[in-house]
LUMMARLO-140271 format. One record per residue: residue in one letter; x, y, z of N, C-alpha, C, O in turn. Coordinates in pm, whole numbers, padded with zeros to 5 digits, always signed. Layout:
AXYZXYZXYZXYZ ...
This chain:
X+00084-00120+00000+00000+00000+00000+00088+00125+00000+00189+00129+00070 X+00049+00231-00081+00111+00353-00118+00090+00455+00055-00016+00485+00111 X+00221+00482+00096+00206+00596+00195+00234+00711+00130+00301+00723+00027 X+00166+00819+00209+00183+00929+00090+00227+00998+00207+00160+00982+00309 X+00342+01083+00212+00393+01190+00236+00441+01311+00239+00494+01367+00143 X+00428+01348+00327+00436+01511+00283+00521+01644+00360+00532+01637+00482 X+00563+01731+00310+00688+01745+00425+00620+01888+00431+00589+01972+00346 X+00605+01875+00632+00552+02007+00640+00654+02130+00707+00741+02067+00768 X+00675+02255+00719+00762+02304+00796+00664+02337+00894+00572+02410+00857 X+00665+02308+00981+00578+02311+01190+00577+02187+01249+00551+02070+01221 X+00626+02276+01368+00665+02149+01510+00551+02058+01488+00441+02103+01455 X+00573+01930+01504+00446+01805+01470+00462+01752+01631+00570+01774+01686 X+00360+01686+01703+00359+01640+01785+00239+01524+01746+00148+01554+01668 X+00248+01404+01802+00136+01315+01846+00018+01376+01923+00053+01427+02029 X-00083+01382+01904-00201+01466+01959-00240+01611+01924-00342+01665+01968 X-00151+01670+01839-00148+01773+01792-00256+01814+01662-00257+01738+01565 X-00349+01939+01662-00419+01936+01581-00334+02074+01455-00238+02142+01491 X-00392+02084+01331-00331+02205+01289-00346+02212+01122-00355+02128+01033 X-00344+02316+01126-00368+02352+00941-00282+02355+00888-00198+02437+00926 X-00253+02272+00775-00171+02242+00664-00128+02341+00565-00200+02365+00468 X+00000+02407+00585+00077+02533+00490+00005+02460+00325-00021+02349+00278 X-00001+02595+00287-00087+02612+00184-00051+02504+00066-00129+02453-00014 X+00092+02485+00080+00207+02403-00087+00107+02270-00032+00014+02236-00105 X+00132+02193+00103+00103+02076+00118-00024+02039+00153-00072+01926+00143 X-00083+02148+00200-00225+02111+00150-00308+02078+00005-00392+01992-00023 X-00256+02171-00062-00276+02189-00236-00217+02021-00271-00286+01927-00310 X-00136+02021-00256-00054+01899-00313-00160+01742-00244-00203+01651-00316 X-00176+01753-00096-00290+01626-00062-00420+01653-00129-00444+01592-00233 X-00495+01725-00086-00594+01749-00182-00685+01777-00260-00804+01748-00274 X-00571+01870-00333-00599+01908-00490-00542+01815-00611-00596+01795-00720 X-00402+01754-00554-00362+01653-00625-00389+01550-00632-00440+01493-00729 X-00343+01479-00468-00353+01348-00453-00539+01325-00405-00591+01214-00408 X-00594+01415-00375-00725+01371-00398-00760+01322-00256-00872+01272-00246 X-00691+01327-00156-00741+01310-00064-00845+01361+00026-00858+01482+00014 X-00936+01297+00129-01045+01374+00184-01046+01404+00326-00945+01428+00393 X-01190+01401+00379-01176+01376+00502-01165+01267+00587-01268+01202+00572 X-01101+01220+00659-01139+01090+00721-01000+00991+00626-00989+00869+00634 X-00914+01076+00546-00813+00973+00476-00651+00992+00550-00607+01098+00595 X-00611+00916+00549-00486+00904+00597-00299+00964+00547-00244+00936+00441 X-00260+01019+00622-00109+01044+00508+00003+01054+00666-00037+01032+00780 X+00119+01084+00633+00236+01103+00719+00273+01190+00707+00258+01232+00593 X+00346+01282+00801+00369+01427+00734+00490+01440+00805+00464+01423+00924 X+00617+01463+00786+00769+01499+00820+00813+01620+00842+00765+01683+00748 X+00879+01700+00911+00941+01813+00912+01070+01833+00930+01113+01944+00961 X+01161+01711+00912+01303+01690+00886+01359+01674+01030+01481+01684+01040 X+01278+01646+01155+01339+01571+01273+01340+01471+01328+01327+01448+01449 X+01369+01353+01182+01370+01206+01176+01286+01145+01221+01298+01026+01248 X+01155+01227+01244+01020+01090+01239+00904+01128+01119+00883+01234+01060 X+00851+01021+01110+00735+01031+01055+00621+01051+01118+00593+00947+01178 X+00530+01143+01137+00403+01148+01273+00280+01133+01154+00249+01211+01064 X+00213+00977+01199+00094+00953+01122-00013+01079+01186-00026+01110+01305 X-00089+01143+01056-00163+01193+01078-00329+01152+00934-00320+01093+00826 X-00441+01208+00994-00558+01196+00947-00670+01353+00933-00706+01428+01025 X-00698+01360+00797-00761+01443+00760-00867+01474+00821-00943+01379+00808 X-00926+01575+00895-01026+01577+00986-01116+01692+00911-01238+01685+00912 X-01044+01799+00846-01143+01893+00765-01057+01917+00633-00934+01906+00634 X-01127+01948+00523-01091+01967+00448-01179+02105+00364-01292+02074+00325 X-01153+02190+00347-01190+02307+00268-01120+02347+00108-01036+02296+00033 X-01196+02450+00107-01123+02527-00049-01008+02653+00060-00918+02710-00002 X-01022+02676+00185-00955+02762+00301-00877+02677+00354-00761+02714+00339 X-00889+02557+00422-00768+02529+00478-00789+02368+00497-00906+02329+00498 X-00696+02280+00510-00694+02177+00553-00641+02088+00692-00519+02073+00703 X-00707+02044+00771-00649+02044+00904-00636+01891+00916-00706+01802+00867 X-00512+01884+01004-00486+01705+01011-00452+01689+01147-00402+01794+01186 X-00456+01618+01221-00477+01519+01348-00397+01454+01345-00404+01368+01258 X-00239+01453+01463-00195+01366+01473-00216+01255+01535-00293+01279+01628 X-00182+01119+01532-00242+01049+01620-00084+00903+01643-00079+00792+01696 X+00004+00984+01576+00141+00846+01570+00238+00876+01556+00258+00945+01455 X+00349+00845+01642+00489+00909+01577+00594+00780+01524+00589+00677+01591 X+00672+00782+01426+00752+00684+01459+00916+00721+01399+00931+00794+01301 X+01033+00659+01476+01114+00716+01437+01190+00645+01287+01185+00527+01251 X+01256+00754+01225+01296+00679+01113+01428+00677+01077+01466+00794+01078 X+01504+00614+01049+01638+00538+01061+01706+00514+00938+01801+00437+00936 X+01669+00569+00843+01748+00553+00714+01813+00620+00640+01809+00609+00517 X+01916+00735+00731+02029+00818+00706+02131+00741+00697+02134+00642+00769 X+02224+00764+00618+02352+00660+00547+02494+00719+00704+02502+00831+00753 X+02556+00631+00730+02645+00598+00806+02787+00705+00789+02870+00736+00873 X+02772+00751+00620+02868+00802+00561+02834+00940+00485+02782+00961+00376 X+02881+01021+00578+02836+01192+00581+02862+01250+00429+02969+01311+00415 X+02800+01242+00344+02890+01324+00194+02848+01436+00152+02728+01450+00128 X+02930+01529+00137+02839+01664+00114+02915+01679-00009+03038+01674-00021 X+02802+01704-00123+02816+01719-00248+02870+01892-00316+02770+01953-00357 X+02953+01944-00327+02999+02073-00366+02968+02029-00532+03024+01939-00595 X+02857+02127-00583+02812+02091-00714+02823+02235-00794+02741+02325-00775 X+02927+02245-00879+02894+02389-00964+02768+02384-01039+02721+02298-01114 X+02731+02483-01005+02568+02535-01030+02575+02495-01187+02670+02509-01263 X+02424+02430-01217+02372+02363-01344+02273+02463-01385+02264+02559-01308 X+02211+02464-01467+02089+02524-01540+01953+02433-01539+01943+02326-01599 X+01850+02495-01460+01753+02503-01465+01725+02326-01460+01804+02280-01377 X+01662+02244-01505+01663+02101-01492+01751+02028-01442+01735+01933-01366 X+01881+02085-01498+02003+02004-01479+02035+02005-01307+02082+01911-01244 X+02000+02130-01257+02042+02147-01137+01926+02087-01052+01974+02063-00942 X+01792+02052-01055+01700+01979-01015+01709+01877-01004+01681+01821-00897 X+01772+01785-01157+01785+01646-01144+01875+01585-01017+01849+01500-00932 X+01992+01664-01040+02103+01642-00944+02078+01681-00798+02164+01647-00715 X+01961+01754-00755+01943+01768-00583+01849+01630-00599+01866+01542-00514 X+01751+01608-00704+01667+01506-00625+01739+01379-00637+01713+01292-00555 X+01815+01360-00715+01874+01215-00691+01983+01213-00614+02014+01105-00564 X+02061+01322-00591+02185+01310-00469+02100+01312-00319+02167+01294-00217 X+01932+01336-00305+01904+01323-00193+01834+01176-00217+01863+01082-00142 X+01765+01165-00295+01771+00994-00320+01839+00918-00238+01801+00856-00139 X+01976+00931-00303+02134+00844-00290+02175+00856-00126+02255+00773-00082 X+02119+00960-00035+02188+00971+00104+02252+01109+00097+02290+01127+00213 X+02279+01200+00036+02378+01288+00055+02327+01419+00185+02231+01496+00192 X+02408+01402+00244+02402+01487+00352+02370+01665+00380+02300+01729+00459 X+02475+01704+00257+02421+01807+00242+02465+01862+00084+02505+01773+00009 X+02461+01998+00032+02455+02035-00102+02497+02143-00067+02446+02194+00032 X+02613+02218-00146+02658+02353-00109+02687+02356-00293+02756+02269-00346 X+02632+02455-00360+02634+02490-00503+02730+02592-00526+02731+02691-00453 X+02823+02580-00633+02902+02650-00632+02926+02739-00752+02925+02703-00870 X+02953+02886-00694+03006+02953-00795+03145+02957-00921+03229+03046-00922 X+03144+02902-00967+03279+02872-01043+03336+02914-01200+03251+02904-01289 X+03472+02958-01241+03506+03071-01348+03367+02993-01454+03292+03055-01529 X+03369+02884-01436+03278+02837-01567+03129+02824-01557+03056+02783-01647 X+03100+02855-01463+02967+02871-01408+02857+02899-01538+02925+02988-01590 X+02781+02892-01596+02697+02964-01691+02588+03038-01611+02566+03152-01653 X+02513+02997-01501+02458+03042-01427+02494+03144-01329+02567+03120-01233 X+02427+03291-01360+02490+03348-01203+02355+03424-01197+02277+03480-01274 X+02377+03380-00986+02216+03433-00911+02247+03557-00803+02354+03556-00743 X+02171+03640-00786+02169+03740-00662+02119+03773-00651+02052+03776-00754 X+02054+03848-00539+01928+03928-00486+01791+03855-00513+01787+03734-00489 X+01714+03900-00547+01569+03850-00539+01576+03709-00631+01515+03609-00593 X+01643+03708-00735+01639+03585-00836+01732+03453-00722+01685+03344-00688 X+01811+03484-00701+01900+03417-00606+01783+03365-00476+01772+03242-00478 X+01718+03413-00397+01635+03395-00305+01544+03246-00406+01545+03123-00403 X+01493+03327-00465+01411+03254-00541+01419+03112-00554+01341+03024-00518 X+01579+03103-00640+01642+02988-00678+01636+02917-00580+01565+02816-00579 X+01735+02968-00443+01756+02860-00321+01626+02853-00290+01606+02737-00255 X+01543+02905-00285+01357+02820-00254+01326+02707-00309+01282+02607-00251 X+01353+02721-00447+01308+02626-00544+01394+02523-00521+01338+02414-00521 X+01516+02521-00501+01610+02388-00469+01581+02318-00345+01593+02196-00360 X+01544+02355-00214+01588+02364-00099+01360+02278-00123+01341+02174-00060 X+01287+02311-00172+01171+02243-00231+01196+02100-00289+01175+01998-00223 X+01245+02098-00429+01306+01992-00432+01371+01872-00388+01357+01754-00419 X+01436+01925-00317+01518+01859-00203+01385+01766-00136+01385+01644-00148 X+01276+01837-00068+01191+01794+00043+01102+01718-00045+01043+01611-00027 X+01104+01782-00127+00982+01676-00288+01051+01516-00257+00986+01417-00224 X+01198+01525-00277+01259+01395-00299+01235+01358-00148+01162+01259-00158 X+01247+01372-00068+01262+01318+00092+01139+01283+00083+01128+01181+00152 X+01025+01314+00030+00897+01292+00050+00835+01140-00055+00732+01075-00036 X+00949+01118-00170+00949+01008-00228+01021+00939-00163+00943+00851-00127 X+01153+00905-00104+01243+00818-00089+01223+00776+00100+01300+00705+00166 X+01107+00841+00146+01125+00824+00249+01222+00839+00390+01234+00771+00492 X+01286+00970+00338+01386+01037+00435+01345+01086+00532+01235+01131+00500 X+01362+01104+00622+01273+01199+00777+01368+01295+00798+01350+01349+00907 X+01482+01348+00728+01567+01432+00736+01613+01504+00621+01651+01453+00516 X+01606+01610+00644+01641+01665+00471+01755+01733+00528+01793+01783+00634 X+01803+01707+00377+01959+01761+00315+01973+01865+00358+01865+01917+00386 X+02096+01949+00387+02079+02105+00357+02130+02165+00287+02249+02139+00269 X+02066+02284+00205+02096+02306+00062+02139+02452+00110+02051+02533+00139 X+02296+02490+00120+02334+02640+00173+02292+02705-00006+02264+02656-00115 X+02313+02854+00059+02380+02955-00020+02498+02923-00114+02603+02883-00064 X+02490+02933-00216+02606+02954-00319+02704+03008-00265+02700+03109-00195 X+02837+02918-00304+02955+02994-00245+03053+02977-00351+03061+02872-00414 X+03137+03092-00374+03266+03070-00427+03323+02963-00483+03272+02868-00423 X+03396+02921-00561+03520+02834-00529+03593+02858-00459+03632+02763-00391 X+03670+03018-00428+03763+03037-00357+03738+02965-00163+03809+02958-00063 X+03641+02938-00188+03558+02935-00019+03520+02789+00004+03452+02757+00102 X+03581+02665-00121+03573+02556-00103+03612+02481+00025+03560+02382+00075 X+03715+02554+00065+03767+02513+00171+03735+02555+00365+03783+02521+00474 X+03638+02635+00320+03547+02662+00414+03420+02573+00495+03378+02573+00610 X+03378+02488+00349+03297+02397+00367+03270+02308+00468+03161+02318+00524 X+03366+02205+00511+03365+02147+00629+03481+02086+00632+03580+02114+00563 X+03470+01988+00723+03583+01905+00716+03557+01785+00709+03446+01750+00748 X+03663+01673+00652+03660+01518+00595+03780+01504+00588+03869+01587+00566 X+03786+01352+00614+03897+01250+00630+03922+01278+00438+04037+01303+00402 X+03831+01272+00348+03843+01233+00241+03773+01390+00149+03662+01438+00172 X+03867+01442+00052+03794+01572-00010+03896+01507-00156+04010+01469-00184 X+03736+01533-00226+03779+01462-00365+03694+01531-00492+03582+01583-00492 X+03792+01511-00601+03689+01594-00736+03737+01518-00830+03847+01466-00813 X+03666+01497-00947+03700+01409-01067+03767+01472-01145+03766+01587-01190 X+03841+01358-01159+04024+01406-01241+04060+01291-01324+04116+01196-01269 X+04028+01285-01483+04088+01119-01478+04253+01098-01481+04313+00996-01518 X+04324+01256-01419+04446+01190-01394+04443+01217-01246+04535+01283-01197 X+04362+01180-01184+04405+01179-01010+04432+01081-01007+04416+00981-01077 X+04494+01115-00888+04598+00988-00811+04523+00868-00741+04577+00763-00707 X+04392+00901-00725+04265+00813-00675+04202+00724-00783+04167+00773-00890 X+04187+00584-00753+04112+00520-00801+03983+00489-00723+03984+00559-00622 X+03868+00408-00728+03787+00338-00668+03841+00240-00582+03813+00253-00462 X+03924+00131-00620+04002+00058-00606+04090+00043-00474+04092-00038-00382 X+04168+00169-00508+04258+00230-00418+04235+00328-00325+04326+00356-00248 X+04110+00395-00316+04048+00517-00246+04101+00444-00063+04123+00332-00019 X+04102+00547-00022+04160+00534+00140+03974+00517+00280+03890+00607+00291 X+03971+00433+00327+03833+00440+00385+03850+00591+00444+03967+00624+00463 X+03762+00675+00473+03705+00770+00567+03745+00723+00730+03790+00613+00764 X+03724+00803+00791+03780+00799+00975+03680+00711+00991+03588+00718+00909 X+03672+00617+01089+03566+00533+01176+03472+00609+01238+03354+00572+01240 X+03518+00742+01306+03487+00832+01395+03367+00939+01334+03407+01049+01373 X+03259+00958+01269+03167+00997+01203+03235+01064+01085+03239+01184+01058 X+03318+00903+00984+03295+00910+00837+03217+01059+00778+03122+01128+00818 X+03312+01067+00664+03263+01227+00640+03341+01223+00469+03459+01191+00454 X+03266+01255+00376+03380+01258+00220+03285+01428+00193+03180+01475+00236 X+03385+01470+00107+03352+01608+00059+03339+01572-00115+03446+01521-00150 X+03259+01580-00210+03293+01542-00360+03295+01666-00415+03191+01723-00383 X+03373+01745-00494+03344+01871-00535+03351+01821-00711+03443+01781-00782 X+03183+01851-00739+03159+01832-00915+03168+01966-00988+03114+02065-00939 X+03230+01972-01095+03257+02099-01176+03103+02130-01231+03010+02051-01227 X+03101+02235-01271+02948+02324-01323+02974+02224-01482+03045+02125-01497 X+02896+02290-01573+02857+02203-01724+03013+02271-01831+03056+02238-01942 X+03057+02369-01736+03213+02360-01864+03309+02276-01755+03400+02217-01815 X+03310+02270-01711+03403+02162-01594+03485+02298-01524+03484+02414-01565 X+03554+02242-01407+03659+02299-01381+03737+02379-01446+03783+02312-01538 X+03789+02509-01452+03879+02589-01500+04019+02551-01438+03998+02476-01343 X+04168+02577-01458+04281+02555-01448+04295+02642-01297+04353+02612-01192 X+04213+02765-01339+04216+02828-01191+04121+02736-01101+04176+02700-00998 X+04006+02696-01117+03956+02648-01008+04029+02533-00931+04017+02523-00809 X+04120+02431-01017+04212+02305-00948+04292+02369-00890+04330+02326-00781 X+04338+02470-00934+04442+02551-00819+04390+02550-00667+04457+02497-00578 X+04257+02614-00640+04212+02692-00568+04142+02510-00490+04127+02515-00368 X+04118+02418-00534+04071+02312-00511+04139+02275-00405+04112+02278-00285 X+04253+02232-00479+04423+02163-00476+04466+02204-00344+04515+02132-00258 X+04435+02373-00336+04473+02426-00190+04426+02436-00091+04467+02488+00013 X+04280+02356-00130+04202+02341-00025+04166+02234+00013+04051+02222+00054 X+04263+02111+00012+04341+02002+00026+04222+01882-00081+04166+01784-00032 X+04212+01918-00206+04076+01838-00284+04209+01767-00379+04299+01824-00440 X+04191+01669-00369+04225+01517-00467+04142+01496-00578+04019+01492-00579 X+04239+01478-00694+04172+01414-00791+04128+01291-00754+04197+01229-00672 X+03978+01215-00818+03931+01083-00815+03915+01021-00973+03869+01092-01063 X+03938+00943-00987+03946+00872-01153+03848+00772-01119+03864+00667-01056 X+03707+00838-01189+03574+00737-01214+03547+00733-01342+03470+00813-01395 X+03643+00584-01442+03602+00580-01586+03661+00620-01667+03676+00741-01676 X+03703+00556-01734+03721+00604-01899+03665+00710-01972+03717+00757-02073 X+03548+00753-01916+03457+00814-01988+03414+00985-01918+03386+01012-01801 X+03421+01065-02023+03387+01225-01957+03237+01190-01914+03150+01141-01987 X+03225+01223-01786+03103+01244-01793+03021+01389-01758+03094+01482-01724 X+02924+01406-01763+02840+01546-01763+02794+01555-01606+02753+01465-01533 X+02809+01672-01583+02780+01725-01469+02673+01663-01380+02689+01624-01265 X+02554+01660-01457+02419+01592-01382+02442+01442-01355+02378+01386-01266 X+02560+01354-01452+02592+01259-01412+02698+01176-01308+02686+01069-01246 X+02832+01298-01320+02970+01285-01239+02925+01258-01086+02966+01164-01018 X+02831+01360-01043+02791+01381-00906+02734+01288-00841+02749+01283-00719 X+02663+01205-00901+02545+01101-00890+02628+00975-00892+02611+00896-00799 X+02715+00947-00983+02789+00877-00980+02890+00888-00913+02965+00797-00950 X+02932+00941-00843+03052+00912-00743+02956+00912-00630+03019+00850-00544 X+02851+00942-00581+02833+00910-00433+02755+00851-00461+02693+00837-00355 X+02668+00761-00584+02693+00605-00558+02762+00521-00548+02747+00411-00495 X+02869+00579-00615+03021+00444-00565+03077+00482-00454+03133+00391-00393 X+03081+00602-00397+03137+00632-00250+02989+00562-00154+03029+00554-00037 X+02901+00531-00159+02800+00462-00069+02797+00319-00126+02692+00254-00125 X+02883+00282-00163+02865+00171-00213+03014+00108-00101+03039+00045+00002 X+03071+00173-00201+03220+00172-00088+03231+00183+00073+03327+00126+00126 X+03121+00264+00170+03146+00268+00244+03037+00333+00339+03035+00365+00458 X+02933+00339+00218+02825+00393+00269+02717+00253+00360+02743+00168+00445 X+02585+00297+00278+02475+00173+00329+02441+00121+00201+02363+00026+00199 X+02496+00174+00071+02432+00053-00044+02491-00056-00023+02419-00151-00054 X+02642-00102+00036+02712-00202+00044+02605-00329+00118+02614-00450+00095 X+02510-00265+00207+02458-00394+00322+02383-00489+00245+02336-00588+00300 
């Protein structure tokens, strides 16, 4: 049987009554068609799911009843935060909903010399809405109780600001990294950084600026691959390697 979920932003409690923000009300039902008296789960990214039930439903507001909490447990073991030079319009959609698919921890988009995309002020707001949506769209298919977090656009120069990891890696097919040969992550809350180039790849200046911000080439393939794909593909083989696809 299909659970349908829905990711709300407000504190959820078991016993709690309350009206459904306007996106996820529209979306139960206007879309999915749901009524009164029908059932759904609703998340707000603090790893449970709290069963709730439609008690009114209007063309004004929709109100749901909690009545269940349960906790949910299917965050990957292996912390990866994806540094992705900003894509265009689809391209950059595909790649938040399937890197939150895949486990990825968090998403920091990057400004880079090859960037084709550049955001600020009101268009910029905009954008990180629409991604940072996405994101919760996918958590709401794949059954995540925790969503990603999708910062502000940053620099390249500021790669190294990002966080910290046993393991900080970008695709190079002359890095010194294979699959093969890759070094495990710390025992101690595992952590990889992947930094994917925007749709012209990396500039000569950006490996500089990488390089010094202690990022390793990784060699995945024979084959160039495209931005919406590089990303996706290395932190399925880094969760494969060391994540939870391995179990």
């Amino acid at each position: 049987m299909r659970v349908i979920r829905a990711h709300v932003d407000l504190p959820l409690a078991v016993g709690a009554r309350l009206a459904l923000p306007e996106g996820a009300a529209a979306h139960l039902v206007r879309v999915l068609r749901l009524r009164e008296g029908d059932d759904c789960v609703l998340f707000n990214g603090d790893g449970h799911d709290y069963a709730a039930r439609i008690v009114a439903a209007s063309k004004r507001e929709v109100v749901v009843e909690i009545h269940g909490a349960r906790a949910v447990d299917n965050e990957s073991p292996l912390r990866i935060v994806l540094l992705q030079g900003i894509a265009r319009g689809e391209k950059m959609d595909l790649i938040l909903q399937k890197a939150t698919e895949l486990g990825v921890a968090r998403i920091v988009p990057v400004d880079a010399e090859r960037t084709e995309v550049r955001l600020e002020g009101a268009r910029l707001e905009k954008r990180l809405a629409h991604w940072r949506n996405v994101v919760a769209s996918a958590c709401e298919q794949c059954g995540r109780a925790r969503l990603p977090e999708v910062t502000a656009p940053v620099a390249i120069a500021g790669a190294g600001a990002v966080g910290e990891a046993s393991l900080k890696l970008t695709l190079d097919p002359a890095g010194p990294h294979g699959l093969s040969t890759l070094p495990a992550p710390g025992d101690t809350d595992p952590a990889v950084i992947i930094a994917i180039g925007p749709e012209g790849g990396w500039s000569p200046r950006d490996r500089v600026q990488l390089q010094a911000a202690g990022f390793e080439g990784l060699r995945l393939g024979p084959r160039i691959l495209r931005t919406e794909t590089a990303g996706l593909a290395a932190i399925a083989a880094l969760q494969a390697l060391f994540g939870d696809l391995r179990r």
